[in-house]
C-alpha positions in Angstrom: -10.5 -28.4 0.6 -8.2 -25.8 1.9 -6.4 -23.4 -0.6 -2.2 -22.6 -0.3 -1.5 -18.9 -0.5 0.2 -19.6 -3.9 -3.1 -21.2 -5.0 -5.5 -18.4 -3.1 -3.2 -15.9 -4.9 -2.8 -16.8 -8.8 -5.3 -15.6 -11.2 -8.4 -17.0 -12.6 -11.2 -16.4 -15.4 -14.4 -15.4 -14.4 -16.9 -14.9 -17.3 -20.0 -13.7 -17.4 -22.4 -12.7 -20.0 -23.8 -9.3 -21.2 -25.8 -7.4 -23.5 -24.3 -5.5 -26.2 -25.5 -2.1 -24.0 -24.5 -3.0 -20.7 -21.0 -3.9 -22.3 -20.9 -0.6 -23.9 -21.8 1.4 -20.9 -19.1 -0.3 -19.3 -16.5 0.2 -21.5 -17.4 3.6 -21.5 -17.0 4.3 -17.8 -13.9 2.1 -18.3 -12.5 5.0 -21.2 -12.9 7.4 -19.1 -11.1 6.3 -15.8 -8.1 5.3 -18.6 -8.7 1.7 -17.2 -9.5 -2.0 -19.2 -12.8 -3.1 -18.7 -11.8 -5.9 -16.8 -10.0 -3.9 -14.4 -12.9 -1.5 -14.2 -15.4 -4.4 -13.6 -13.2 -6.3 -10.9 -13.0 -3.1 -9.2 -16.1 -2.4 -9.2 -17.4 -5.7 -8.3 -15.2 -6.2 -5.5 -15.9 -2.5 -4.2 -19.6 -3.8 -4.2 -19.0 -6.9 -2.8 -17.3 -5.5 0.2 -20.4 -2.8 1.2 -23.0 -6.0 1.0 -20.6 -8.0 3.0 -20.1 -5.1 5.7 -23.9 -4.2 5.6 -24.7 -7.7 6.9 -22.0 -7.7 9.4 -23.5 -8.0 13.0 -21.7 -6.4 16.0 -23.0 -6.5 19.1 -22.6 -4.0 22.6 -23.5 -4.3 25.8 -25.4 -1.5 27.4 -23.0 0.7 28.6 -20.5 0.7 25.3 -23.8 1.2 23.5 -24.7 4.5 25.3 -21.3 5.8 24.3 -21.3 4.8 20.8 -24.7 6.5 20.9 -23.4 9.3 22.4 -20.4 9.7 19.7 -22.9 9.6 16.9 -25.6 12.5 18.8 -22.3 14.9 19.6 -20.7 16.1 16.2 -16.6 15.9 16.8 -15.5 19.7 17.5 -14.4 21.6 14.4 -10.2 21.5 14.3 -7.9 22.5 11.7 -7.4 18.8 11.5 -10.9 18.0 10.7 -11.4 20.7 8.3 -8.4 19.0 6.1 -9.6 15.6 6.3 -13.0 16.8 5.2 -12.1 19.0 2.6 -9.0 16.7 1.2 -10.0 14.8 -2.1 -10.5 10.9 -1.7 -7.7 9.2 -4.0 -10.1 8.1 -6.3 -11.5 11.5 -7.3 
């Protein structure tokens, strides 16, 4: 059964049981980022869900645009004033 975007949009529960400790750890983390633990846990979750997602994505090359992709990842990028900033510029979350 397909979903309408108003449907695939609007909130709903999920509920899920912990231990007293796991729920204190969380809320803990939770304090200190000045978030609610539900928040902090839907975050979190989803951030998760998204790296095991991408680590089982396939992509496949054919010889040729694999040498290069090879060869990107065996030569470093040159050191620019551009790269320097991206590298040393805080990621939002920090």
């Amino acid at each position: 059964m397909k979903q309408s975007k108003t449907q695939a949009f609007a909130p709903v529960t999920i509920s899920i049981r912990a231990k007293a400790q796991q729920r204190d750890l969380i809320d803990q983390a939770a304090d200190r980022l000045n978030r609610s633990r539900s928040d902090f846990m839907l975050e979190v979750s989803c951030r998760e869900a998204e790296d095991v997602l991408l680590d089982q994505t396939y992509f496949a090359l054919d010889a040729n645009a694999f040498a290069q992709f090879q060869a990107m990842l065996d030569n470093p990028p040159a050191q620019t004033d551009r790269l320097r900033r991206l590298l040393t510029t805080k990621a939002p979350w920090e």
